[in-house]
C-alpha positions as CSV (number, residue, x, y, z in Angstrom):
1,X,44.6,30.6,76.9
2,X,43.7,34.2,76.6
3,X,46.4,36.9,75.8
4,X,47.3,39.3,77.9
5,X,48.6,42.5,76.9
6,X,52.5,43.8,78.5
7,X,50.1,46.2,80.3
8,X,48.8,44.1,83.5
9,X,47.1,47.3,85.1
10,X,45.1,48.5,82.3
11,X,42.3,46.2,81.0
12,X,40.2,47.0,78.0
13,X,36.8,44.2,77.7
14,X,36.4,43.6,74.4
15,X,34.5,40.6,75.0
16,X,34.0,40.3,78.4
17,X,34.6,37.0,80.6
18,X,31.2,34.6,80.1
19,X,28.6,35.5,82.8
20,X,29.6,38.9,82.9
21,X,28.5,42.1,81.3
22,X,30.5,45.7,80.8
23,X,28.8,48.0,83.0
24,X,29.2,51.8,81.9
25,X,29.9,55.0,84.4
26,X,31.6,58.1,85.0
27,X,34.6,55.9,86.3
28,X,35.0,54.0,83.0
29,X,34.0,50.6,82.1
30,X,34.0,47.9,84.6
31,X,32.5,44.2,84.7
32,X,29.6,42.9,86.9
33,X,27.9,39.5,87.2
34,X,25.4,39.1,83.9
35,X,21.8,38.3,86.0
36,X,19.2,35.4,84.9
37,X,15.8,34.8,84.9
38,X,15.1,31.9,86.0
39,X,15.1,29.1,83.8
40,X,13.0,26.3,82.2
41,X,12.9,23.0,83.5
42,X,15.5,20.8,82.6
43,X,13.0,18.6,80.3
44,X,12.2,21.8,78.7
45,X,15.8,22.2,77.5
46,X,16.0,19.4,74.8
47,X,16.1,20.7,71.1
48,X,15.7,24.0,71.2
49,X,18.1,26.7,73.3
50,X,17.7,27.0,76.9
51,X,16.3,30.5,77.9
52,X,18.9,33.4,77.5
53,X,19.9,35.6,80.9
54,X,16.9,38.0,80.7
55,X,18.1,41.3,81.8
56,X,16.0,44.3,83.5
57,X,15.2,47.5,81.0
58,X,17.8,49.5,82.5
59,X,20.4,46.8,82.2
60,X,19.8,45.9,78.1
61,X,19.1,49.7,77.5
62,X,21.7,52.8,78.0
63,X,21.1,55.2,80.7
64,X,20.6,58.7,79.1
65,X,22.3,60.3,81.9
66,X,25.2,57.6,81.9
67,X,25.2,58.0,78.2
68,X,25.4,61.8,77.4
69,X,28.4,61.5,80.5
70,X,30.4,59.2,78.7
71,X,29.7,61.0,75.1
72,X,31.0,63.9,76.0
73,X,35.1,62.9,76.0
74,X,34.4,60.1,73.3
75,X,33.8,60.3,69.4
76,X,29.4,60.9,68.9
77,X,27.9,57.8,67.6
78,X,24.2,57.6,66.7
79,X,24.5,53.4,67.7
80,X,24.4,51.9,70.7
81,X,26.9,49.1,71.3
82,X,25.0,45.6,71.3
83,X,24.1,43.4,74.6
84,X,26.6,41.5,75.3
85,X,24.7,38.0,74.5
86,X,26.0,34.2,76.5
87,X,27.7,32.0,74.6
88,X,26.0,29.5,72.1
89,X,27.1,25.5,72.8
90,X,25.6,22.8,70.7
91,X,26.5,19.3,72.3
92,X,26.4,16.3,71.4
93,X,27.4,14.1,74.3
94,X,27.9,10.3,74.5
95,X,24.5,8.9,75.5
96,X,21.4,10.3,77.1
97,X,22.2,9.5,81.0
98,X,21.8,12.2,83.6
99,X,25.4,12.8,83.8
100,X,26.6,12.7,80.4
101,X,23.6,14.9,79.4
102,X,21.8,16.7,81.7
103,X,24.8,17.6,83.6
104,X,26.9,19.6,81.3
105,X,23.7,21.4,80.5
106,X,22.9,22.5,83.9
107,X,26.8,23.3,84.7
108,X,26.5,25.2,81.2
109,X,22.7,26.8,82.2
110,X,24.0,28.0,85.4
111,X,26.6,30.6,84.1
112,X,23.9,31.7,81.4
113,X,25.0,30.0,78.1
114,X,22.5,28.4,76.3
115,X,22.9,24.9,75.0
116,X,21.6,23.0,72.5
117,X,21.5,19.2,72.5
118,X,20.5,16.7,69.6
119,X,16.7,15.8,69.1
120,X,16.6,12.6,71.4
121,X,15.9,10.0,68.1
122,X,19.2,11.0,67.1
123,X,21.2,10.3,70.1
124,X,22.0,6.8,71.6
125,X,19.6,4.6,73.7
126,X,21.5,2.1,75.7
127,X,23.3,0.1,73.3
128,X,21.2,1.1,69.8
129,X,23.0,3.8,68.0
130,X,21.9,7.2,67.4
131,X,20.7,8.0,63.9
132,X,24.0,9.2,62.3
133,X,22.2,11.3,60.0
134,X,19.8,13.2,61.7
135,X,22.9,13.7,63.6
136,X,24.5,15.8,60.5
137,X,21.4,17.4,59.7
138,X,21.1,19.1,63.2
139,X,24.5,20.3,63.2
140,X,24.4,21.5,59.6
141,X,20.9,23.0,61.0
142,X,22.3,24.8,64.2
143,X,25.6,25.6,63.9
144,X,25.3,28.8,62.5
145,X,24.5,30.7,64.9
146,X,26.9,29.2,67.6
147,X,29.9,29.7,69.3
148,X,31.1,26.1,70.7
149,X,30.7,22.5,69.5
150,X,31.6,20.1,72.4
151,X,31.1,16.4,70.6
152,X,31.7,13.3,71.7
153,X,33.4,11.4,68.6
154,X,32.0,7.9,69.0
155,X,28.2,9.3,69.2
156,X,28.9,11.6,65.6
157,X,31.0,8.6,63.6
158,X,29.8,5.0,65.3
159,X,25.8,5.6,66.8
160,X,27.3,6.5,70.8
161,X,30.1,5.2,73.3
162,X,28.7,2.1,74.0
163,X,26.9,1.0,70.2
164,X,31.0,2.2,69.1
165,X,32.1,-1.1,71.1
166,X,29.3,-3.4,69.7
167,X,28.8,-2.2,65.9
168,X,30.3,-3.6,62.6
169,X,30.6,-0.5,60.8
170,X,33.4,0.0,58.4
171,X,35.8,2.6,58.9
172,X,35.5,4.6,56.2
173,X,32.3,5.0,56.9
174,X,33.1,6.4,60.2
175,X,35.7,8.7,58.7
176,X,33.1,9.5,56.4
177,X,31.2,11.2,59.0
178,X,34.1,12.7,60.8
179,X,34.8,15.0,57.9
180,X,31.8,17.3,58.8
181,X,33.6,18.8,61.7
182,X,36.0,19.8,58.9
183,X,32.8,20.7,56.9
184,X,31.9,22.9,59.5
185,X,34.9,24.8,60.7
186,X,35.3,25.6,56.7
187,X,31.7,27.1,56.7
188,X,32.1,29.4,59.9
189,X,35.8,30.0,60.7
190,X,34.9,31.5,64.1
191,X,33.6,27.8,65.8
192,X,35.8,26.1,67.9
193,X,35.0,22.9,68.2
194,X,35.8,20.8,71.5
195,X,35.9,16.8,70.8
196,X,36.5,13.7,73.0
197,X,36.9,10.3,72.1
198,X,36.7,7.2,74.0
199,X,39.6,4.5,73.9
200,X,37.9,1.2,73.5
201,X,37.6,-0.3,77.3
202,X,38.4,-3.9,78.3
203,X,35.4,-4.2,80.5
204,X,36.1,-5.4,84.0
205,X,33.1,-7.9,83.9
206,X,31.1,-10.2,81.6
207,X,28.6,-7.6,80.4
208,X,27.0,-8.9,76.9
209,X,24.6,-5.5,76.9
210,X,27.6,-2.9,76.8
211,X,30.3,-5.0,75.5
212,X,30.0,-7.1,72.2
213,X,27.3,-9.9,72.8
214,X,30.1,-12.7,73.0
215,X,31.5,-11.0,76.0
216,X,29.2,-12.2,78.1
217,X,30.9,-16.1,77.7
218,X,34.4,-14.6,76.7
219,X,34.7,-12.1,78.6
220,X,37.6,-13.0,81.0
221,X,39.4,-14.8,78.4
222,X,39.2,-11.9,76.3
223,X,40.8,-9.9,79.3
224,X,43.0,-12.3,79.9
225,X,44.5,-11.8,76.2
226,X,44.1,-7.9,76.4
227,X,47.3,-8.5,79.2
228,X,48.8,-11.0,77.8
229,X,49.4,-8.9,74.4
230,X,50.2,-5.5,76.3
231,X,52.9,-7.5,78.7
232,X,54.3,-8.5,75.6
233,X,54.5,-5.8,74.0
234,X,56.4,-3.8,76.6
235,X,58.6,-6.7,77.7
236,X,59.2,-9.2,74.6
237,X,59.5,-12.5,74.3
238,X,59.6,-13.4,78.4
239,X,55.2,-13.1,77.7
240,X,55.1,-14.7,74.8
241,X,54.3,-18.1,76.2
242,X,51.2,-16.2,78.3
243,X,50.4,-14.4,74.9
244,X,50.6,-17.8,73.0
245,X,48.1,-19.8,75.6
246,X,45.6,-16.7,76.1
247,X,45.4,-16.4,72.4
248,X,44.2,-20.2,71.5
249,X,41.9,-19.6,74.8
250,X,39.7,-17.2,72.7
251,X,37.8,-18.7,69.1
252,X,40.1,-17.1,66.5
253,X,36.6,-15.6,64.9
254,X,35.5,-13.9,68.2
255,X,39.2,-13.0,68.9
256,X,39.3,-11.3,65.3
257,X,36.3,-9.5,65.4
258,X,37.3,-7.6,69.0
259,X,40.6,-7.0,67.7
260,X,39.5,-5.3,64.5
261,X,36.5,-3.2,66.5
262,X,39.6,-1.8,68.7
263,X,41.4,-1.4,65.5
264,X,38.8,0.7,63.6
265,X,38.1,3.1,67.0
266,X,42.1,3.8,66.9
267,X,41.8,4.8,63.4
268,X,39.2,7.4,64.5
269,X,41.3,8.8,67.0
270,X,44.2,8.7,64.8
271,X,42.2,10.6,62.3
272,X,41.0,13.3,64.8
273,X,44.3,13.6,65.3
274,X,44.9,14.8,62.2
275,X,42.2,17.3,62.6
276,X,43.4,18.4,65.5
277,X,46.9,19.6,63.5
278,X,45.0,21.3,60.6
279,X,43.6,23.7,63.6
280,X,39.8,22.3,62.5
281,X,39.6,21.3,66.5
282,X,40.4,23.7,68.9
283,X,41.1,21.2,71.9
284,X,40.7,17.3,71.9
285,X,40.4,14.7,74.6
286,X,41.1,11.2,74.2
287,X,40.1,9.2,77.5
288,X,40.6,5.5,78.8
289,X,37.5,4.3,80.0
290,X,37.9,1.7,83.1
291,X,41.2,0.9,82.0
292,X,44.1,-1.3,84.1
293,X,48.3,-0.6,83.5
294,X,48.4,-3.7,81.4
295,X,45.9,-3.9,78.6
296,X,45.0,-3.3,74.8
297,X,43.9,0.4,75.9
298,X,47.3,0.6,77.5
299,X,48.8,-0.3,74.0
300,X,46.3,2.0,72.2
301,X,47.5,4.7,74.7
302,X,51.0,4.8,73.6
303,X,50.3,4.5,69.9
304,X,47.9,7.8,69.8
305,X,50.7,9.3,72.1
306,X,53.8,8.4,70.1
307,X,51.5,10.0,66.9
308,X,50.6,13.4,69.0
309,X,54.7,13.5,69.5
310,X,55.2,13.7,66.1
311,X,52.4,16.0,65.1
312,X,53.1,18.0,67.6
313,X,49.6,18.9,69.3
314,X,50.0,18.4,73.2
315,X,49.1,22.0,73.6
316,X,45.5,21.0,72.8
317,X,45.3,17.4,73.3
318,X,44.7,15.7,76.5
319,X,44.8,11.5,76.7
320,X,44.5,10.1,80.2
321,X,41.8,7.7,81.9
322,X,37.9,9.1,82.3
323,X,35.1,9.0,79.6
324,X,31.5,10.0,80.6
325,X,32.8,13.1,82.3
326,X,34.5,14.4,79.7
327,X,31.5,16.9,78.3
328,X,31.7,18.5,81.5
329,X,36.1,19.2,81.0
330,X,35.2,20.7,77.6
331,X,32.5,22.7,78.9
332,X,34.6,24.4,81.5
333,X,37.9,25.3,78.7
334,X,35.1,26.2,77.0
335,X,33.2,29.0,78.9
336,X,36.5,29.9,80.9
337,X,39.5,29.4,78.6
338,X,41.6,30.8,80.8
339,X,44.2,28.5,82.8
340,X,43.4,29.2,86.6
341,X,45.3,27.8,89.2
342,X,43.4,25.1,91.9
343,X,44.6,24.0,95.4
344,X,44.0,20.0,96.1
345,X,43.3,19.3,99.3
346,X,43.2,15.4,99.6
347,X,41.5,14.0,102.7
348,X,44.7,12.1,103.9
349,X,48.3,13.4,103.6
350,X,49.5,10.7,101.3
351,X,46.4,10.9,99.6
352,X,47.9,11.5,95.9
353,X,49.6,7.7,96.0
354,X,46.1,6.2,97.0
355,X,45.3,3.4,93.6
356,X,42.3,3.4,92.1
357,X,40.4,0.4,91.0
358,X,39.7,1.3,87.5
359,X,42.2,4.1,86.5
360,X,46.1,3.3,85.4
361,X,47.9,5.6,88.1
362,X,47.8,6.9,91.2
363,X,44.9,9.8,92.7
364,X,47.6,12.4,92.8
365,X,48.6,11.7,88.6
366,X,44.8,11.6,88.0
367,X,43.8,14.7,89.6
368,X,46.8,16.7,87.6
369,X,45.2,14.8,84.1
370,X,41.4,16.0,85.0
371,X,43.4,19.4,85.9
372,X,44.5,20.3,82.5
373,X,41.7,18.4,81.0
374,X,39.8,21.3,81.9
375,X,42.1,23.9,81.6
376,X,43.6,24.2,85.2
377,X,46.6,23.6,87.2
378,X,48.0,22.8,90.4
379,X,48.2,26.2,92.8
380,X,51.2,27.2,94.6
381,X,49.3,28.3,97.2
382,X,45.6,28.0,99.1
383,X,45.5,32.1,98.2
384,X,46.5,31.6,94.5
385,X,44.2,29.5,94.2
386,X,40.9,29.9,91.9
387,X,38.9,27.2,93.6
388,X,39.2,24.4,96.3
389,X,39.3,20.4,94.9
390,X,38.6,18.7,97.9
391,X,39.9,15.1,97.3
392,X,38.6,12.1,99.5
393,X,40.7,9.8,98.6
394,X,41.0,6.0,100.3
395,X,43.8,5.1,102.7
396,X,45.6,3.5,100.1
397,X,43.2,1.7,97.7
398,X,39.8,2.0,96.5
399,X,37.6,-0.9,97.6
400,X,34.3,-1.9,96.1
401,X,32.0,-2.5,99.2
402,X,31.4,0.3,102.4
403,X,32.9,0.2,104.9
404,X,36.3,-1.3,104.4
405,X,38.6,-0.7,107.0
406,X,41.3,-2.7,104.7
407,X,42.6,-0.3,102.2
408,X,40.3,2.7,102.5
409,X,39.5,4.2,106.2
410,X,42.9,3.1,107.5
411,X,45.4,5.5,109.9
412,X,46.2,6.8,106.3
413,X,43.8,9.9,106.4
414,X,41.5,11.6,109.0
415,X,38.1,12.4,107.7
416,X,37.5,14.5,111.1
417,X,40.4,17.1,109.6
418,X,39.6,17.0,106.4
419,X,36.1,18.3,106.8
420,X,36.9,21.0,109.0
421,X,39.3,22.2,106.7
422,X,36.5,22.1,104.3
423,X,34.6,24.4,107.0
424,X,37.2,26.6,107.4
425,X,37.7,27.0,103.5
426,X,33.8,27.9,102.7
427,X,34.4,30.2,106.2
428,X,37.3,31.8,104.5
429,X,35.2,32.6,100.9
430,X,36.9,30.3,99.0
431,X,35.3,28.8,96.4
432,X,35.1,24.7,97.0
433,X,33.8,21.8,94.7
434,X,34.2,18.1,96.3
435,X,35.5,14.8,94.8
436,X,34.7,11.7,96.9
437,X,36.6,8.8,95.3
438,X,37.3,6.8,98.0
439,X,34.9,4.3,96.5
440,X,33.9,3.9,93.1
441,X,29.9,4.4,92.3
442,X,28.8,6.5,95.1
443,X,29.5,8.3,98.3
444,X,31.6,7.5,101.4
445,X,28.7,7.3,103.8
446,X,31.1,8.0,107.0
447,X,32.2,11.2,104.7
448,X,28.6,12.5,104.2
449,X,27.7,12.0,107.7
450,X,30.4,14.2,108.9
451,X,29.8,16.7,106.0
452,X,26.0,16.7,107.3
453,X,27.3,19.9,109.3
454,X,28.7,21.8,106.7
455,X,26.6,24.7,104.5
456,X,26.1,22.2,101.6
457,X,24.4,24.9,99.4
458,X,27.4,26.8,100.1
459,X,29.9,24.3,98.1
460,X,30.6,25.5,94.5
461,X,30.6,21.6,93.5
462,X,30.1,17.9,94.7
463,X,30.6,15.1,92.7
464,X,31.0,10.8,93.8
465,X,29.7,9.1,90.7
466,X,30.8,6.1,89.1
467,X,34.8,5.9,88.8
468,X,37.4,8.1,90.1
469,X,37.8,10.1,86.8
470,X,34.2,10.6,86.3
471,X,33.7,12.3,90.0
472,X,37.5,14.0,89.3
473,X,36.2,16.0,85.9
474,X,32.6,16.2,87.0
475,X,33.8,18.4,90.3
476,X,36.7,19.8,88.4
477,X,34.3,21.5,86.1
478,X,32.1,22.7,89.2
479,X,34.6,24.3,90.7
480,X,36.1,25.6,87.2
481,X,32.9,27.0,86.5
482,X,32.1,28.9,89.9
483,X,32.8,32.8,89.1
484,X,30.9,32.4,86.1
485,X,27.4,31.6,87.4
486,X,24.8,33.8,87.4
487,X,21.5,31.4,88.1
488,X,21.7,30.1,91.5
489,X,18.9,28.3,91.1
490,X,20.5,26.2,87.7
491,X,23.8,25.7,90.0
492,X,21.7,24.7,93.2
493,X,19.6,22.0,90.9
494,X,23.4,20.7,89.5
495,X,24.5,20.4,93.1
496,X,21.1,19.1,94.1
497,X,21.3,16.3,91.1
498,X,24.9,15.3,92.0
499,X,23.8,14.8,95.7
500,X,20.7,12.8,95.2
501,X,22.5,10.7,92.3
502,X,26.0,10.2,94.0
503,X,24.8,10.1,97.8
504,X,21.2,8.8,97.9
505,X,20.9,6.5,94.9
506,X,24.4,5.2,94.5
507,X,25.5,5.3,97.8
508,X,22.1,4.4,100.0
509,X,18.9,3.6,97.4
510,X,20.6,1.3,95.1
511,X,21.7,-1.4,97.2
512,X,18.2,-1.5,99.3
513,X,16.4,-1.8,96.1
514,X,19.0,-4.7,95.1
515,X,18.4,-6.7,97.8
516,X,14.8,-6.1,97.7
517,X,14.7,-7.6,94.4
518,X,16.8,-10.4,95.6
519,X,20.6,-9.5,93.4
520,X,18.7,-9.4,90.1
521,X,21.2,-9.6,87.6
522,X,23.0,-6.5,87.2
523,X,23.2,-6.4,83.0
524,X,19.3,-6.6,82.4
525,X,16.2,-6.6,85.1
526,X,14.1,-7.9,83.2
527,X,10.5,-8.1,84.1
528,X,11.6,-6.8,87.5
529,X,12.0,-3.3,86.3
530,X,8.4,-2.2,87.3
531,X,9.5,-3.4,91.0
532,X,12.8,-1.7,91.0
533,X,11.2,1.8,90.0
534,X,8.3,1.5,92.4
535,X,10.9,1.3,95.0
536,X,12.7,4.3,93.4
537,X,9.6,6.1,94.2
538,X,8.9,5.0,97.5
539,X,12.7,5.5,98.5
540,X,14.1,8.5,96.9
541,X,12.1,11.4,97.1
542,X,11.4,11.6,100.9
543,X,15.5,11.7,101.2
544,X,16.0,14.4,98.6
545,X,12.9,16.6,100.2
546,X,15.0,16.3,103.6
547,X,18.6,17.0,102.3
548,X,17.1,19.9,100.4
549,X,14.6,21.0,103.7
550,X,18.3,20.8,106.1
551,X,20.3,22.8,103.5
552,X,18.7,24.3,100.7
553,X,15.1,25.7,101.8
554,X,14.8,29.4,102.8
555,X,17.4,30.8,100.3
556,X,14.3,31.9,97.8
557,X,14.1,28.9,96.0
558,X,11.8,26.3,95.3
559,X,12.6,22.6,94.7
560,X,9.8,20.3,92.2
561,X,10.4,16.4,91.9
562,X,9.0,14.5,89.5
563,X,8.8,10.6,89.6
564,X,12.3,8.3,90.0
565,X,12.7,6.1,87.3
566,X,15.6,3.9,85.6
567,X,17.6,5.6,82.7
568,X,18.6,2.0,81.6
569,X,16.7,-1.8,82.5
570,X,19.6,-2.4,85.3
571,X,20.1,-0.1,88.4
572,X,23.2,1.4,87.5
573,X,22.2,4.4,86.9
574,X,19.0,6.3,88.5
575,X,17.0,9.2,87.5
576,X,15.8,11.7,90.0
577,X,13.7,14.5,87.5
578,X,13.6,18.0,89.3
579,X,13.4,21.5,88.8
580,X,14.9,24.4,91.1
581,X,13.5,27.9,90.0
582,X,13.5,30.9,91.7
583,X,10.9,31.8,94.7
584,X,8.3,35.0,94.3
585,X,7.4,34.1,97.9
586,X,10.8,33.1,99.4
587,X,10.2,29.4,98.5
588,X,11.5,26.2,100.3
C-alpha cells in the first residue's frame, strides 16, 4: 500500500507512479506517461537488462525556458534533478516455459521496467534442476543495483517447481540456500523482495516425468492415501479404516519417501515464513498447485495457515490454489503497490459458484484469492473500478473436453450477453483484461468465435491457459498492469503470445497435432517429437498471421514469427517465438 497524506487534494511526486515521469511547467508539476523505444526481441532479453524507456532530448534534458520559469519562486540550484529511471526486477521464476518466463517479462517490459532473469544453465529444464549455485552467484552479482526480487522459492532452495517434487535433497541444505534472501536484504536494505512457493501437488494423473518416477505405477494409490489421511484428519476415527487400507495399498518405502519430500517442502515454507516476520520479504505467496478439498496439500494448507495466525503476517502473505502464475501476481504488487479496486463481470449470473476441476472452491472464492494475490479488490461499482475482469466461467462445472453441454454451456450463463457487455465496456473506455476458465488448458472455442467481433487489440488482457488460477492471475496482472504501460508494442506481443498460446495451440493446434500422431503418450513423445513440431510449423503460424492481419495490423506495428517448437518432449505446452516492434512505415 502507499500512504497517503490527510491532504487528498494536494499531491507532491516524490517518486512518481512506475511508467510515468514528472513533467515541469508554469502550472507546477504534473505526471505524464514515461514513452519507450521500442524494445529488443524477447530472446534478446535473457541475462542482461531489457532496454530502458529511451526518452527524446527535450524529455531527459530541462527546458531553459521551463527552467529559468520555475527558478524564479524556488531556492537556485546549480543541479538538475535526475531522470526519473524504471524500476529494476531480477526474477527468478519456476522453470523456463513461456508463461512462467517470458510472460512476466513482457507484462514487466511493457510498462518500461527492465528485468533481469537468471542465465538459462542456471534455471530448470523440465525435471533437471537448475544449478543452485550459479543461482547465488547471479543474485549476489545483480542485485545491487535493483529495486525488486520476485523469486520463486522451490527454483532458489530445491533446482525448480517440478525437480522440488522429484529430488532427495536434505533440508538443511535447502534452508541453507534460503538464507541468502536474508543475505541480501542485510546487504541493501532498500530491496523488497517478492517470493512464492509452491505446496507440493498430488498430481491428478500417473505422470512419472513431473512427479517422482514411482508415480507413474503408484500414482492413484498414492492419491488414494493423500484422501484417505486428510479425511482423517478433519473427521477422526470414522476414516480411519479408509486410512488403514490406502496405507498398506502403497510399499511402505515408496509411501515414506513421498511423505518425507512433502515434509521437507513444508519446512521451506514454514521457514519463509519466518522470513516473512523479520520483514526480510516484503510479500509472500504460498500456492496449491492442482489441488482437490480433500488431500495432503489440503493438510499442508492449514498447517502453514494456523503458523501465519500466530506470527501474524496475513497482511503480506497470500496462500490459495495457483502456481505457474504466480510471477505475474508479484509483478503487478510489485510495479503498482497500490490496492485498486476491480469489477468482475462473470459470463453467467451465478457464475461465482461454478467448481473448478483442479482448484479447492468455487470461481467466485478464487477470483477474490487471485484478487489480493495481486494487490486488488473487489469494486463497488463498474465506475470505481480500475479495470474490467471479464470471467467466463462454465455453467456450473468445468469439463475437460469442448463442447460439453453437461456442466459448462448450460441455461446457466449467456455468452451472447456477456460479450456485448464486453463491447460496451471497451466502448465505454474502460480498461478490460479476459479470463476464460470455462475449460481448463485453453479457450472456449464458442467464446472466441463470438469475441471474433470485438477490437481484440483493444483489451488490456486475455488469458485461458492451463488451470483456472493460472488464467485468473495471468489476466489479473494484465489488467493490474494497464495504466502503467508505456510500449504498446511489448503489451500487443503479451496479448499476442496469450492469444496464439491459450486460443490456437491449446484450444485448436494441440489436439490436431494429437490425433495426427495417433494419442502419443502425453508424458514423453518420444521419437515422435520431430513429427509433432513439423506440424507446429505447418499449423500455427498461418493462424497467428490472420488473428494479427483481423486485429492487430495497421496500428504502426510490425509482427516477426519465428519457428513453433515444443518447450518440453510432450505437447503440453507450445512455443510460438515472435517479436512486435514498432513500425517506421506504419507496419502490419
Amino acid at each position: 500500500m502507499t500512504e497517503r497524506g490527510a491532504d487528498t487534494d494536494s499531491v507532491c511526486f516524490v517518486h512518481p507512479p512506475e511508467g510515468h515521469r514528472i513533467a515541469h511547467s508554469t502550472a507546477g508539476p504534473r505526471l505524464v506517461p514515461a514513452r519507450s523505444a521500442p524494445q529488443p526481441s524477447e530472446s534478446a532479453r535473457v541475462e542482461r537488462w531489457c532496454t530502458p524507456v529511451n526518452r527524446s532530448p527535450s524529455e531527459s534534458q530541462s527546458n531553459p525556458t521551463d527552467t529559468a520559469e520555475r527558478r524564479a519562486d524556488t531556492v537556485p540550484d546549480s543541479r538538475e534533478s535526475p531522470p526519473v529511471r524504471a524500476p529494476r526486477v531480477l526474477l527468478v521464476p519456476p522453470d523456463t516455459r513461456p508463461p512462467t518466463l517470458d510472460l512476466p517479462v513482457q507484462l514487466a517490459r511493457m510498462t518500461g521496467a527492465e528485468v533481469r532473469v537468471p542465465p538459462a544453465a542456471a534455471l530448470p529444464d523440465f525435471f533437471t534442476p537448475g544449478d543452485a549455485g550459479a543461482l547465488a552467484a547471479w543474485l549476489r552479482a545483480g542485485v545491487a543495483d535493483a529495486d525488486v526480487l520476485v523469486v520463486c522459492l522451490e527454483t532458489l532452495c530445491l533446482g525448480g517447481m517440478i525437480p522440488a517434487r522429484r529430488v532427495s535433497d536434505p533440508l538443511a541444505g535447502a534452508l541453507e540456500r534460503l538464507a541468502i534472501l536474508a543475505e541480501l536484504k542485510a546487504a541493501h536494505p532498500a530491496l523488497r523482495i517478492y517470493a512464492f512457493g509452491v505446496i507440493v501437488r498430488v498430481a491428478h494423473d500417473n505422470d512419472p516425468h513431473e512427479e517422482k518416477t514411482y508415480y507413474g505405477e503408484w500414482g492413484r494409490e498414492l492419491r488414494a492415501y493423500s484422501t484417505a489421511f486428510d479425511r482423517h484428519a478433519r473427521h477422526g476415527e470414522a476414516d480411519r479404516a479408509a486410512l488403514d487400507a490406502a496405507r498398506a495399498a502403497v510399499p511402505a518405502d515408496i509411501l515414506a519417501d513421498w511423505v518425507g519430500t512433502r515434509e521437507r517442502n513444508r519446512a521451506l515454507h514454514l521457514a519463509a515464513l519466518d522470513l516473512l516476520a523479520g520483514g526480510v520479504l516484503s510479500h509472500l505467496c504460498l500456492t496449491l498447485d492442482d489441488t482437490t478439498p480433500y488431500g495432503l496439500a489440503a493438510f499442508d494448507r492449514r498447517l502453514l495457515e494456523a503458523r501465519a495466525d500466530a506470527l501474524g503476517v496475513w497482511d503480506r502473505l497470500d496462500v490459495y490454489p495457483g502456481a505457474d502464475e504466480v510471477p505475474c501476481a508479484l509483478l503487478a504488487r510489485a510495479l503498482r503497490p497500490e490496492e485498486v479496486p476491480v469489477w468482475v463481470r462473470f459470463s453467467g449470473l451465478g457464475g461465482a459458484g461454478a467448481e473448478m476441476l483442479y482448484e479447492d472452491r468455487p470461481a467466485g472464492e478464487l477470483v477474490r484469492a487471485h484478487l489480493r494475490a495481486a494487490g486488488c479488490r473487489l469494486a463497488d461499482s463498474v465506475q470505481e473500478a480500475a479495470f474490467v475482469l471479464a470471467v467466463n466461467t462454465p455453467g456450473t462445472r468445468q469439463a475437460h473436453r469442448q463442447p460439453d453441454f453437461a456442466t459448462v454451456d448450460t441455461p446457466h450463463r449467456h455468452l451472447p450477453a456477456f460479450v456485448d457487455a464486453l463491447r460496451a465496456d471497451l466502448r465505454a473506455g474502460r480498461a478490460v483484461s479476459v479470463a476464460d476458465i470455462a475449460y481448463p488448458n485453453g479457450a472456449e472455442a464458442r467464446l472466441w468465435t463470438l469475441m471474433g467481433g470485438l477490437p481484440l487489440a483493444a483489451l488490456a488482457g486475455f488469458s485461458a491457459w492451463n488451470t483456472a488460477g493460472n488464467t485468473l492471475g495471468s489476466a489479473v496482472a494484465f489488467g493490474k498492469l494497464a495504466p502503467l504501460v508505456s510500449d504498446q508494442a511489448a503489451h500487443a506481443q503479451a496479448l499476442l503470445a496469450r492469444i496464439a498460446d491459450d486460443v490456437l495451440y491449446q484450444g485448436e493446434v494441440r489436439s490436431l497435432v494429437r490425433e495426427q500422431l495417433g494419442s502419443p503418450s502425453p508424458f514423453d513423445l518420444g521419437e515422435k517429437r520431430a513429427d509433432a513440431e513439423a506440424a507446429l510449423r505447418e499449423l500455427l503460424p498461418p493462424r497467428v498471421q490472420a488473428v494479427w492481419e483481423q486485429h492487430f495490423a495497421g496500428r504502426g506495428l510490425s509482427l516477426e514469427l519465428g519457428e513453433p517448437h515444443l518447450a518440453w518432449p510432450r505437447l503440453f505446452t507450445g512455443v510460438v517465438p515472435m517479436s512486435v516492434t514498432e513500425s517506421v512505415s506504419g507496419g502490419s
